[in-house]
C-alpha positions in Angstrom: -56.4 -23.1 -147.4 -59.2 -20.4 -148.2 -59.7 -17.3 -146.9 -62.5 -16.7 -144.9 -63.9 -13.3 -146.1 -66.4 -10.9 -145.0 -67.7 -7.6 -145.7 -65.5 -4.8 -144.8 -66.2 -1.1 -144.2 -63.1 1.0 -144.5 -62.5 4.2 -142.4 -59.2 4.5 -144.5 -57.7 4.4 -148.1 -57.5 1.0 -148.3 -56.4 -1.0 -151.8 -57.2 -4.3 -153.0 -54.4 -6.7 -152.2 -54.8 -9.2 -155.7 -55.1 -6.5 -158.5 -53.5 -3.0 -156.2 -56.2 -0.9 -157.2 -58.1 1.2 -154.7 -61.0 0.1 -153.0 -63.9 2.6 -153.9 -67.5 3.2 -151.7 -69.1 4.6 -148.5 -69.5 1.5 -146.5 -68.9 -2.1 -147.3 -65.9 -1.3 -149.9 -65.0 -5.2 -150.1 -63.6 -8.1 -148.1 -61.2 -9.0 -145.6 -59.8 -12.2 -144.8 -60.7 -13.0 -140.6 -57.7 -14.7 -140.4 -54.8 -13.2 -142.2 -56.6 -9.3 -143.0 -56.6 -9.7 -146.8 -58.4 -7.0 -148.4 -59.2 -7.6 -152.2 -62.6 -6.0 -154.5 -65.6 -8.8 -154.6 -64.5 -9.8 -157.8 -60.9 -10.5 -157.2 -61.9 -13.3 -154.1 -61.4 -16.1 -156.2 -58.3 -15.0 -157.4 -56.8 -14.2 -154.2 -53.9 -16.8 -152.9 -54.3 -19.6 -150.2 -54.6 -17.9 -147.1 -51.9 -20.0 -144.7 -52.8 -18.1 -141.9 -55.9 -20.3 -141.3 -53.5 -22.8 -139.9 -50.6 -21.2 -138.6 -52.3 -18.6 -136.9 -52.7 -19.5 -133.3 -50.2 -22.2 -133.6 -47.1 -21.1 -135.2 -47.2 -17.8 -133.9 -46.2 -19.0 -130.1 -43.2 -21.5 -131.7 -40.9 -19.7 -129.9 -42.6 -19.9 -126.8 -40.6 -22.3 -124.7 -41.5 -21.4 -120.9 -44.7 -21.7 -118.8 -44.3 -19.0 -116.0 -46.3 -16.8 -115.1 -44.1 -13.8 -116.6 -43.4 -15.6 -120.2 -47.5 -16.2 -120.0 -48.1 -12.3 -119.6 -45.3 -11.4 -122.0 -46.7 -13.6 -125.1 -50.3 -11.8 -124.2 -49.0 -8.5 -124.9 -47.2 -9.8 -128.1 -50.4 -11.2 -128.7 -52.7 -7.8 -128.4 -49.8 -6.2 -130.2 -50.2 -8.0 -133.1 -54.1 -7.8 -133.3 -53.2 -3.7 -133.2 -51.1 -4.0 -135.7 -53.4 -6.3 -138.0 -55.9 -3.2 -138.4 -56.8 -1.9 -142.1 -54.1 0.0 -143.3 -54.1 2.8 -145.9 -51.8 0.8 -148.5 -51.7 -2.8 -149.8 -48.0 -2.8 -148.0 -49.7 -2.1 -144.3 -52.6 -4.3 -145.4 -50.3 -7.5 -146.7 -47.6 -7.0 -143.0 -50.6 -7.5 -140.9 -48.9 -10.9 -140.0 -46.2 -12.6 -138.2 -42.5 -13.6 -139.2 -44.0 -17.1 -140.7 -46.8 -15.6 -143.0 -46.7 -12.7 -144.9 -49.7 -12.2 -147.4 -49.1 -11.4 -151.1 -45.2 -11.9 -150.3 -42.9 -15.0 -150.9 -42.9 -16.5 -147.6 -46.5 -17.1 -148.4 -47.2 -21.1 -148.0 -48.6 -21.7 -151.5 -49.5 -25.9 -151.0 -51.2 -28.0 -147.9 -48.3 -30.0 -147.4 -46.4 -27.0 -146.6 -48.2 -26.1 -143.8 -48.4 -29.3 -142.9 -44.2 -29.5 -143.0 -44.5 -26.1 -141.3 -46.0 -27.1 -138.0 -44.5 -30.4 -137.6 -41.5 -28.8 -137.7 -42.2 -25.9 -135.4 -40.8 -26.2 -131.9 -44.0 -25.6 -130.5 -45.0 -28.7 -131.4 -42.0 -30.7 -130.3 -42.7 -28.8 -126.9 -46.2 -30.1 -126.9 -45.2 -34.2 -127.6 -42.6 -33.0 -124.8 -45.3 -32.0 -122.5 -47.7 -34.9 -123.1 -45.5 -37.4 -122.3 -44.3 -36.0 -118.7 -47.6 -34.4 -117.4 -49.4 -35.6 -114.9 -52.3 -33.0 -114.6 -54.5 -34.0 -117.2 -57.1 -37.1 -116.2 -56.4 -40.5 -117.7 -60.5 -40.3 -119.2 -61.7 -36.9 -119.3 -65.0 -38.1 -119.6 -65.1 -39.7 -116.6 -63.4 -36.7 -114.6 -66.0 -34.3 -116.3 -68.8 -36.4 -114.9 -72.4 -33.9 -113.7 -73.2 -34.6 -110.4 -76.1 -36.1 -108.6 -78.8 -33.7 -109.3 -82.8 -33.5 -108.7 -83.4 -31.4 -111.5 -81.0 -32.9 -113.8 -82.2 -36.5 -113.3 -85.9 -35.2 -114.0 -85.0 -33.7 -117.4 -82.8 -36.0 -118.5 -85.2 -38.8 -118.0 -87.6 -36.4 -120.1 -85.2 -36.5 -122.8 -84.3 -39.5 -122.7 -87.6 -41.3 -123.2 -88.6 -39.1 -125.8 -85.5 -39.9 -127.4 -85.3 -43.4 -127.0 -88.2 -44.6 -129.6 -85.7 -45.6 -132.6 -83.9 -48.1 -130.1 -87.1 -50.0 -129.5 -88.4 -49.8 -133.0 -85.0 -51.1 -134.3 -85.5 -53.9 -132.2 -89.5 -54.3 -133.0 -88.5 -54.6 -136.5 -85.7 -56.8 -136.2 -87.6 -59.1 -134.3 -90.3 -58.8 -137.0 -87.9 -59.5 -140.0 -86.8 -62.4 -138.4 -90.0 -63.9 -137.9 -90.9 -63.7 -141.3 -94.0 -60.9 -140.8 -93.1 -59.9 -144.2 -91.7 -62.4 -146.4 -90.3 -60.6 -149.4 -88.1 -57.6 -146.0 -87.0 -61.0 -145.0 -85.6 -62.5 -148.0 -83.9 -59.1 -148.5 -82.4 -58.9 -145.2 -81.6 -62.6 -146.2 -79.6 -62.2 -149.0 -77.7 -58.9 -147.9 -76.8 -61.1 -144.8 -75.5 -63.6 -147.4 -73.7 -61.1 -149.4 -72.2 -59.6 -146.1 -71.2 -63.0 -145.2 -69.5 -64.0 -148.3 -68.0 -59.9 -149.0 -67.4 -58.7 -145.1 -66.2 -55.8 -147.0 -69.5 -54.7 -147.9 -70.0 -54.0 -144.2 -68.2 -50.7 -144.3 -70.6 -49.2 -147.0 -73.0 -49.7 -144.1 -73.2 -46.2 -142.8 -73.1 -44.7 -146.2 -76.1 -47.2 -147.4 -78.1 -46.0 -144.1 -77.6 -42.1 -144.3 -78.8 -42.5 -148.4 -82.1 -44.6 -147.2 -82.7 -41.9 -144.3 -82.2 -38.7 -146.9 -84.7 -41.0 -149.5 -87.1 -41.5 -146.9 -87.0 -37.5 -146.0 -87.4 -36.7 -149.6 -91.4 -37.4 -149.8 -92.1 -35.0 -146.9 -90.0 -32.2 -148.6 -92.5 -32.4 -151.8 -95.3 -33.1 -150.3 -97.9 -30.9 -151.4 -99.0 -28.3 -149.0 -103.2 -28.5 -149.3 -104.8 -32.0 -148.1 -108.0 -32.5 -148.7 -111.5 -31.3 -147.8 -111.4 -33.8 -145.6 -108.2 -34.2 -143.3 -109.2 -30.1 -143.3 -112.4 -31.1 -141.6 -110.8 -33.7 -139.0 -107.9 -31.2 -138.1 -110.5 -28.7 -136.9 -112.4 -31.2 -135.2 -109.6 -32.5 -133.7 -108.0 -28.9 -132.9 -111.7 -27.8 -131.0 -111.8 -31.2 -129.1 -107.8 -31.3 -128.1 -108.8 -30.2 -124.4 -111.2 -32.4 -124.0 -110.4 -35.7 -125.7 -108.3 -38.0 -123.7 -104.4 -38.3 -124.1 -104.7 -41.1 -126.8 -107.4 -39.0 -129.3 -105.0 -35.6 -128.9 -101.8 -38.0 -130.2 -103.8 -39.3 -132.7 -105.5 -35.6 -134.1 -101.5 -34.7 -133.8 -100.5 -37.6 -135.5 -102.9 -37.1 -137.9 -102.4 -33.4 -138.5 -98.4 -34.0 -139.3 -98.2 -36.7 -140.5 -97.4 -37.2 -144.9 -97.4 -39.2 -147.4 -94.5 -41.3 -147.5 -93.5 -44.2 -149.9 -91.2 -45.8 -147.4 -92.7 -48.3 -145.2 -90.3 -47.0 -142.4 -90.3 -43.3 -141.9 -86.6 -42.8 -140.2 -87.1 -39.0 -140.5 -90.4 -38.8 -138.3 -89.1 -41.7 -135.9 -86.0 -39.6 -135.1 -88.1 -36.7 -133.9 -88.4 -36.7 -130.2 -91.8 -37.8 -128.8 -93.8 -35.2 -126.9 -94.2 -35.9 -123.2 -98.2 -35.5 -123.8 -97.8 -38.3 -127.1 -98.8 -42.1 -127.0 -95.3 -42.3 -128.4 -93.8 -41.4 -125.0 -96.3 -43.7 -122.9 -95.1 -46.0 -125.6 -91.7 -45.6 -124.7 -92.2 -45.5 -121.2 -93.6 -48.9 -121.2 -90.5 -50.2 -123.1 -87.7 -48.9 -120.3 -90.3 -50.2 -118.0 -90.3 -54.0 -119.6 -86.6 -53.4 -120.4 -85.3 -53.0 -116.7 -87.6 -55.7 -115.4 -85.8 -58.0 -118.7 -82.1 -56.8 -117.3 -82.7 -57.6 -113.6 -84.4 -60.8 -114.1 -81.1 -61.7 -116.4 -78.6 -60.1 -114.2 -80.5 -62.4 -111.3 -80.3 -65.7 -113.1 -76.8 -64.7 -113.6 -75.8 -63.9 -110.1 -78.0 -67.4 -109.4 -75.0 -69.2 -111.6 -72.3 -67.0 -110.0 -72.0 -69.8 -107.2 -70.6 -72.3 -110.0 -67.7 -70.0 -111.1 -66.1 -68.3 -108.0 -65.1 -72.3 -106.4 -68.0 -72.2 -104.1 -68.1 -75.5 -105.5 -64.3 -76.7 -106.2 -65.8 -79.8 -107.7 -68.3 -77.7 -110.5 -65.7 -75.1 -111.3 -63.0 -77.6 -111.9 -65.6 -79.5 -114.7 -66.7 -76.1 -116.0 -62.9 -74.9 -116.5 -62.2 -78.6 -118.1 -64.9 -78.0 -120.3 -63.6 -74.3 -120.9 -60.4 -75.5 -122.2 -61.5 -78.5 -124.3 -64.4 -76.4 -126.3 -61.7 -73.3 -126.5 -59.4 -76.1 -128.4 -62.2 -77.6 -130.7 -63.5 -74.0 -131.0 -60.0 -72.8 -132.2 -59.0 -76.0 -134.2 -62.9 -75.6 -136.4 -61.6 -72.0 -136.8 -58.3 -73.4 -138.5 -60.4 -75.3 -140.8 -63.5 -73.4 -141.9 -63.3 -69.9 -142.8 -65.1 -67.4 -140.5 -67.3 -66.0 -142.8 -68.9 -69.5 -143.5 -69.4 -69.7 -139.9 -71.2 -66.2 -140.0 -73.3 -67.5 -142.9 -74.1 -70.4 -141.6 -74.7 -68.9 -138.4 -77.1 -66.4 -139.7 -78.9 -69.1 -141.6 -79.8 -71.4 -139.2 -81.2 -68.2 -136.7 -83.3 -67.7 -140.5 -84.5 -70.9 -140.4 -85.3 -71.4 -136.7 -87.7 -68.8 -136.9 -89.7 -70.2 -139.7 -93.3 -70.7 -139.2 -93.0 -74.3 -139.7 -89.9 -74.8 -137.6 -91.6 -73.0 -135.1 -93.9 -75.5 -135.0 -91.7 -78.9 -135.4 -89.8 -77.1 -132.4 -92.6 -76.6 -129.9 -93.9 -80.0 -130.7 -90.8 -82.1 -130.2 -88.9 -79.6 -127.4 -90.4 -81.7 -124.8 -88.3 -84.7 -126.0 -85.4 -83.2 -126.8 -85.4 -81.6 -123.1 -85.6 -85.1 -121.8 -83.2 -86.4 -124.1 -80.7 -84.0 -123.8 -81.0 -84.3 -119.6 -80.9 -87.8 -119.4 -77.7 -87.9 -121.8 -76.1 -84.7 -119.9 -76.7 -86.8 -116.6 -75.2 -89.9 -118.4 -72.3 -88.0 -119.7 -71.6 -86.3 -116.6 -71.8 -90.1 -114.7 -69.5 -91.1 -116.8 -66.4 -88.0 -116.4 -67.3 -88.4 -112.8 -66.5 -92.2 -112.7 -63.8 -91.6 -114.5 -62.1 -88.8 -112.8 -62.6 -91.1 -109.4 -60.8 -93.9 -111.0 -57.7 -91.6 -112.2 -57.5 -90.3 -108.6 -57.7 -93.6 -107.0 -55.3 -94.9 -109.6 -52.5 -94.0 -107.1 -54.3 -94.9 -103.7 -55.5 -98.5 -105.4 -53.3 -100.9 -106.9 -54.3 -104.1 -108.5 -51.4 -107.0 -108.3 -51.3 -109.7 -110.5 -49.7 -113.4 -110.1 -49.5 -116.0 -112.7 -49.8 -119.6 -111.3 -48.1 -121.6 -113.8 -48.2 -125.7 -114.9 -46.8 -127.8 -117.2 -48.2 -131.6 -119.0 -46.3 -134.4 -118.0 -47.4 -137.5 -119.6 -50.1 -140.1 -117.6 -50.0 -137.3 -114.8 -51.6 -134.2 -116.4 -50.8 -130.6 -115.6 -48.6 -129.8 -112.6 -46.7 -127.4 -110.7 -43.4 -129.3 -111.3 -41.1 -127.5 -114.0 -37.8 -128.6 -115.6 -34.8 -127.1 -114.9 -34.0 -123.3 -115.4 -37.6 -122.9 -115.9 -40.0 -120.3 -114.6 -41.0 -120.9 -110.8 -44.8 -122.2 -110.2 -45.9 -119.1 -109.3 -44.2 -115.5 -111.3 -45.1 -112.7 -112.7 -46.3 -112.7 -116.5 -42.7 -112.8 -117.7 -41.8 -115.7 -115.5 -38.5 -114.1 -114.9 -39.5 -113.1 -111.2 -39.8 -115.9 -108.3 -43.0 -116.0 -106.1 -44.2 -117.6 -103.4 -47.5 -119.5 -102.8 -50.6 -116.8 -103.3 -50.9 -117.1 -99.4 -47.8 -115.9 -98.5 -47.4 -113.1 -100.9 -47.1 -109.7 -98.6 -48.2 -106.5 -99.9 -46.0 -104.4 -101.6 -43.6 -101.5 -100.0 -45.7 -98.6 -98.8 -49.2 -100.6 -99.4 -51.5 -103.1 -97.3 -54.0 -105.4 -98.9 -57.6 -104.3 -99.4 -59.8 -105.1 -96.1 -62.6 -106.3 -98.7 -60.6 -107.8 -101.1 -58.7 -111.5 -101.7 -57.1 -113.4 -104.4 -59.3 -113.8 -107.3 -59.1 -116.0 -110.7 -59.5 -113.4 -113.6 -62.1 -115.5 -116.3 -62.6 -113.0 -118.3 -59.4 -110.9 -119.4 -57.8 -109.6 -121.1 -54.2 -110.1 -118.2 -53.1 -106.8 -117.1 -49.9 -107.6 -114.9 -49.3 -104.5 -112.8 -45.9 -105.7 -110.8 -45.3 -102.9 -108.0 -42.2 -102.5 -106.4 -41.8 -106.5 -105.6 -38.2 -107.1 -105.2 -37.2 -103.6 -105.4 -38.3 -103.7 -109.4 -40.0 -101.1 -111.2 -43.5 -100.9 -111.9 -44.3 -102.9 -115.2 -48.1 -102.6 -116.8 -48.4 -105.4 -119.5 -51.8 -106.1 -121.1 -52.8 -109.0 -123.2 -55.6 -109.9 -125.2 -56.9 -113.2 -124.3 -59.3 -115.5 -123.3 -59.4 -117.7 -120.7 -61.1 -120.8 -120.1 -64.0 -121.8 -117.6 -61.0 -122.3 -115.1 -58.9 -119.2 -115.8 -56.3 -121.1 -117.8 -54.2 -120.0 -121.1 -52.4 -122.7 -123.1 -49.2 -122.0 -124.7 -46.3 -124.5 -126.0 -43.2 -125.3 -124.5 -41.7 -122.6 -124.7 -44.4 -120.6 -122.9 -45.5 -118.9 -126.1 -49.4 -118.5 -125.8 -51.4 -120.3 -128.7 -53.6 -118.8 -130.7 -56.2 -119.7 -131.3 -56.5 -121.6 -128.1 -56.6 -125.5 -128.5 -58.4 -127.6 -126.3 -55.9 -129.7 -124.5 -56.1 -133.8 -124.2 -57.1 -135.9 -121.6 -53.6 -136.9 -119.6 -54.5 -140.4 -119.9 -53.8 -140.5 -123.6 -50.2 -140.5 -123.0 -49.6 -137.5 -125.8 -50.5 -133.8 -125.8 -50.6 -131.2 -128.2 -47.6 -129.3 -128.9 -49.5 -125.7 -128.9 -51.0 -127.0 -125.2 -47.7 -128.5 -123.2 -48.0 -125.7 -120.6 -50.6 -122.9 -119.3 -50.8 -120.5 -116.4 -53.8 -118.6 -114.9 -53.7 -115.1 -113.5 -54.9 -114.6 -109.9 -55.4 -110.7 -108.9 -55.7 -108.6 -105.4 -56.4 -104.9 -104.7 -54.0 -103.4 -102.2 -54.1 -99.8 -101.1 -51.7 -97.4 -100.1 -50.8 -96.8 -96.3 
């Protein structure tokens, strides 16, 4: 570390610390260090060693100080002044180079000659291992000193920090006048530029931490005109400045900002000025009214959004079980396609492409294609919302009635028995006239079918021919079996009838049977069966 010199006048024979020799003169002999009292001639400074004391001192000379009291406290003060008294000139480099505590001693070999010394030096110290100590069992210290070192409410302090603050607040709302600009193509060739460094951004995120280096180089380039701008105008902004400086008390607010304005303001061959938009705006400026105006728009812009928000609150705190329930669905199903899109594209294509549809958007000509058709696509996108939301509703009433309604299917079954047609009469060790889809379960007649265990048959509902398909067989707890859900793709005739052979095996495709007078009947069409359906609901 350096020394820290200044100019020293010597009451004593005092000699120069680097080369030994006397330090000659009245006043002002040479310079001291302020932090470790080396004394060396002007000309010996540079060659003068690192001066450790810059870190140590203050730090490493309480490492031995291991209690708090009161007593210790007062103790380590007088050590403290002791050693100040002691650091005065001396009359020899040996009183000069002692001026220091057991860890430094300048011009000797305890001298710290590297950074990373010092560095070793106080983490190492006990003082610090006291400190970490400390920190991690005290409770005195606030959790946010910010917070604890809050001003309070104050007349006076309100008033001129309001002051302050709208004078100061310009640069936000011209940020946001010119970003609103560059997005709306004002100027065409700032918005292609702001284009393709979004691009670039995009496809190099890296490029985003040369940000605040790339911003403090434009704002000391846009300083640089002022600097060398020459010092004379004209004849005439000379002639304006006095007409505006006799006429200042008696122009109007707006004609004084604009002689100041005019006065002040340079050349500059930056289209943005950050070094005259940073200066705060005088209270008596159209820049302040300016700025006024914008806090006044802006607070009327955050109520009337923190009020539409509050409006919506209703659907997120199960004021409506029903709402919140959909809008936590929909939550965790956009959360998973969100998440599974991330997976697949790379973020910074999402940024790009992003950033160029909001570039797009705010095209002239989209602009226009947009106000022209937003009318139908309003309507469009309502009437599908509404349909949509129909639809999940529906849905969601059929899952939850899928427990409290039950459908039960019966199959009425017949076989062909020559010059007598289709009847219920089967052969032996065959399926009963009326079963389930399987056949392997015995039924009676439709009629005296009961309900099953736990249910009782729809007041609005009776047995019913299915005509269309496809056979769903739900079989629920009949006969103490297991619910069974078997669907098949079929379908039926005018009459609700499927034709299969004799073994019961449905034919496909179906084959229109002969008349039972012919004697003969198709193989494919010896027997068929007919599904009859009920709703019953639970009890």
């Amino acid at each position: 570390m350096s020394h820290h010199f200044a100019e020293k006048t010597y009451t004593h024979l005092t000699y120069c610390d680097t080369c030994t020799q006397l330090l000659w003169g009245m006043r002002k002999q040479g310079l001291q260090c302020k932090e470790c009292g080396y004394n060396c001639h002007r000309k010996c400074q540079s060659t003068a060693p690192k001066c450790s004391r810059a870190i140590t001192q203050g730090f490493l000379d309480d490492a031995d100080a291991t209690s708090n009291s009161k007593a210790e406290k007062y103790l380590r003060q007088l050590s403290q002044k002791a050693a100040h008294a002691d650091r005065r000139p001396s009359t020899s480099s040996s009183t000069s180079s002692t001026a220091s505590t057991k860890h430094v001693k300048v011009g000797g070999t305890s001298v710290y000659q590297s950074t990373f010394e010092h560095v070793k030096a106080i983490a190492t110290s006990d003082k610090l291992q006291n400190i970490l100590a400390e920190a991690a069992t005290t409770e005195q210290v606030p959790v946010n000193a910010y917070l604890a070192q809050q001003a309070p409410l104050n007349p006076q302090i309100t008033a001129r920090n309001f002051t302050r603050f709208v004078s100061r607040c310009g640069p936000v709302f011209a940020f946001r006048d010119e970003l609103l600009l560059l997005l709306s193509w004002e100027n065409r060739v700032d918005t292609l530029v702001s284009l393709i460094i979004y691009c670039l951004i995009c496809i190099y995120p890296k490029l985003i931490f040369l940000a605040p280096q790339a911003f403090l180089v434009y704002f000391i380039l846009s300083s640089y005109p002022k600097r060398k701008a020459p010092e004379k105008l004209d004849t005439k902004d000379k002639i304006k400045q006095k007409i505006a400086k006799a006429t200042t008390d008696k122009k109007p607010l707006e004609d004084a900002s604009t002689s100041k304005r005019t006065q002040h303001d340079t050349p500059n061959v930056f289209p943005f000025n950050l070094s005259a938009l940073f200066q705060p705006a005088s209270d008596e400026s159209a820049e302040y009214l300016k700025n006024l105006q914008n806090i006044q728009n802006t607070m009327g812009e955050f109520s009337d959004v923190y009020d539409w928000i509050m409006m919506q609150a209703n659907q997120f705190n199960w004021s409506s079980e029903e709402k919140t329930m959909r809008i936590l669905q929909l939550m965790i199903v956009s959360s998973v396609l969100i998440a599974f899109v991330l997976y697949v594209v790379p973020i910074k294509f999402i940024f790009l492409s992003f950033g160029l549809l909001v570039y797009g958007l705010n095209t002239r000509f989209a602009k226009y294609v947009l106000n022209e058709v937003q009318p139908y696509m309003v309507q469009f996108g309502r009437r599908n919302t509404m349909a949509l939301l129909e639809w999940y509703a529906d849905l969601e009433k059929r899952l939850e009635n899928q427990d409290h309604l039950q459908e039960i299917s019966v199959f009425e079954n017949q076989r062909w028995w020559p010059r007598r047609g289709y009847l219920h009469e089967m052969v032996n060790d065959e399926r009963s006239p009326w079963s389930d889809f399987t056949g392997a379960i015995y039924m009676p007649i439709i009629t005296e079918i009961p309900a099953p265990k736990g249910y009782q048959w729809k007041e609005t509902s009776e047995w019913t021919l299915d005509t269309t398909g496809p056979w769903v067989d739900t079989y629920l707890e009949i006969a103490n079996i297991a619910a069974v859900l078997v669907e098949i793709a079929v379908k039926p005739d005018d009459d609700g009838w499927i034709y299969s052979d004799d073994s019961w095996r449905i034919s496909i495709p179906q084959v229109e049977p002969v008349d039972f007078d012919d004697g003969e009947q198709n193989s494919e069409n010896m027997t068929r069966r007919r599904r009859w359906v009920r709703e019953c609901e639970k009890i």
